[in-house]
MIDOSE-1310 file (N, C-alpha, C; in nm, 2 decimals, decimal comma, always signed):
residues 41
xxxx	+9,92/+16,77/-0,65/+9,96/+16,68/-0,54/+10,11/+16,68/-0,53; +10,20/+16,67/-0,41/+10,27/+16,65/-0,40/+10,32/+16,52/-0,33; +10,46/+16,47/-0,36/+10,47/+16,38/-0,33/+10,58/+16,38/-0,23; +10,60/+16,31/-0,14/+10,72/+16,32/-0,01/+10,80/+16,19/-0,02
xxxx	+10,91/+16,19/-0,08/+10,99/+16,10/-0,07/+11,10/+16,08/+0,05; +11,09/+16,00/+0,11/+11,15/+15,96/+0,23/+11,30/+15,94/+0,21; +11,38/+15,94/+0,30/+11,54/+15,92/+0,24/+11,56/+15,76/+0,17; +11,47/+15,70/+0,20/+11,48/+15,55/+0,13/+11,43/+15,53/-0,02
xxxx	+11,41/+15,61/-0,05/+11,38/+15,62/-0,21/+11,50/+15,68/-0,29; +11,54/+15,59/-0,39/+11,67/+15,65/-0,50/+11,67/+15,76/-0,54; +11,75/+15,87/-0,57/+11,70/+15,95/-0,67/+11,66/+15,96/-0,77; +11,71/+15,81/-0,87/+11,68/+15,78/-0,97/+11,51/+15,79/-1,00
xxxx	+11,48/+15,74/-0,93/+11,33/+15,78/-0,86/+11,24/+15,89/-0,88; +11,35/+15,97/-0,77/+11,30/+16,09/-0,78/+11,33/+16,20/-0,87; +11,44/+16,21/-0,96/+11,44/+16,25/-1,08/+11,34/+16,20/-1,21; +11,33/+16,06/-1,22/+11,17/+16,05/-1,29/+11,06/+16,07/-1,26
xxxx	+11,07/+16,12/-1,14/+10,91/+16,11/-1,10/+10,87/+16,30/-1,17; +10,99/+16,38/-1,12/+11,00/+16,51/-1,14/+11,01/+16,55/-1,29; +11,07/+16,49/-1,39/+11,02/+16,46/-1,52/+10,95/+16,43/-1,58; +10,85/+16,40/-1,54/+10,72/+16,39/-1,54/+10,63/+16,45/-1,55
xxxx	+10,66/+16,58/-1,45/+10,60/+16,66/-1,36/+10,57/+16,66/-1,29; +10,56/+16,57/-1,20/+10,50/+16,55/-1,08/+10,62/+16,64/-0,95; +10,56/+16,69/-0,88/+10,65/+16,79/-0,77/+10,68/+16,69/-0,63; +10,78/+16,65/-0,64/+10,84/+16,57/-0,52/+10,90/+16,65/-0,43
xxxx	+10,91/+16,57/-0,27/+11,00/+16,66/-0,21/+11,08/+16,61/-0,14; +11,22/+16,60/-0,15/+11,28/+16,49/-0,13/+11,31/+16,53/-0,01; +11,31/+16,45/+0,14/+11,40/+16,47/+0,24/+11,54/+16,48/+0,28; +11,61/+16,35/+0,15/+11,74/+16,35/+0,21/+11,79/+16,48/+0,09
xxxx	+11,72/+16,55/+0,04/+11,79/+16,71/-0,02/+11,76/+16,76/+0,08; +11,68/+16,80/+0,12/+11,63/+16,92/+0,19/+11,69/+16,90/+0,35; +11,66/+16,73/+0,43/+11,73/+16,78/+0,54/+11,75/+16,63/+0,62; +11,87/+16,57/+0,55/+11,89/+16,41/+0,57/+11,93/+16,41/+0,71
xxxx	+11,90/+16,27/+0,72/+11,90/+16,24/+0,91/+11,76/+16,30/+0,99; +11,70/+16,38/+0,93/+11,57/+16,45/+0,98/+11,49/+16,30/+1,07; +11,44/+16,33/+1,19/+11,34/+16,23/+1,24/+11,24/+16,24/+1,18; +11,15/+16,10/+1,21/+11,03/+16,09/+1,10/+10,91/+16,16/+1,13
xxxx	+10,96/+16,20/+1,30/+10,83/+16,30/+1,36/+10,84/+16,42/+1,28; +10,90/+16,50/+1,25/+11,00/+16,63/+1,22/+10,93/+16,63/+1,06; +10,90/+16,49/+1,02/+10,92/+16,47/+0,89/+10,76/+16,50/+0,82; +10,69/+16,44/+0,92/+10,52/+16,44/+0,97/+10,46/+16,60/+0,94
x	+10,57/+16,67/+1,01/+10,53/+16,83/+1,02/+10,56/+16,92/+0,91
């Protein structure tokens, strides 16, 4: 499973969640300000 973290989630967050194991994908890494249509796809 993956998980999609929105730009409103901490990294703190997202760094535990990924130590874990669990495979997140963070938006505000990959492509901050992105619309949430954009975001859908």
């Amino acid at each position: 499973m993956i998980i999609l973290a929105d730009e409103n989630i901490h990294s703190f967050i997202i760094q535990t969640l990924r130590q874990e194991g669990m495979e997140v994908v963070s938006v505000s890494q990959r492509s901050k300000g992105i619309k949430d249509s954009e975001v859908i796809k």
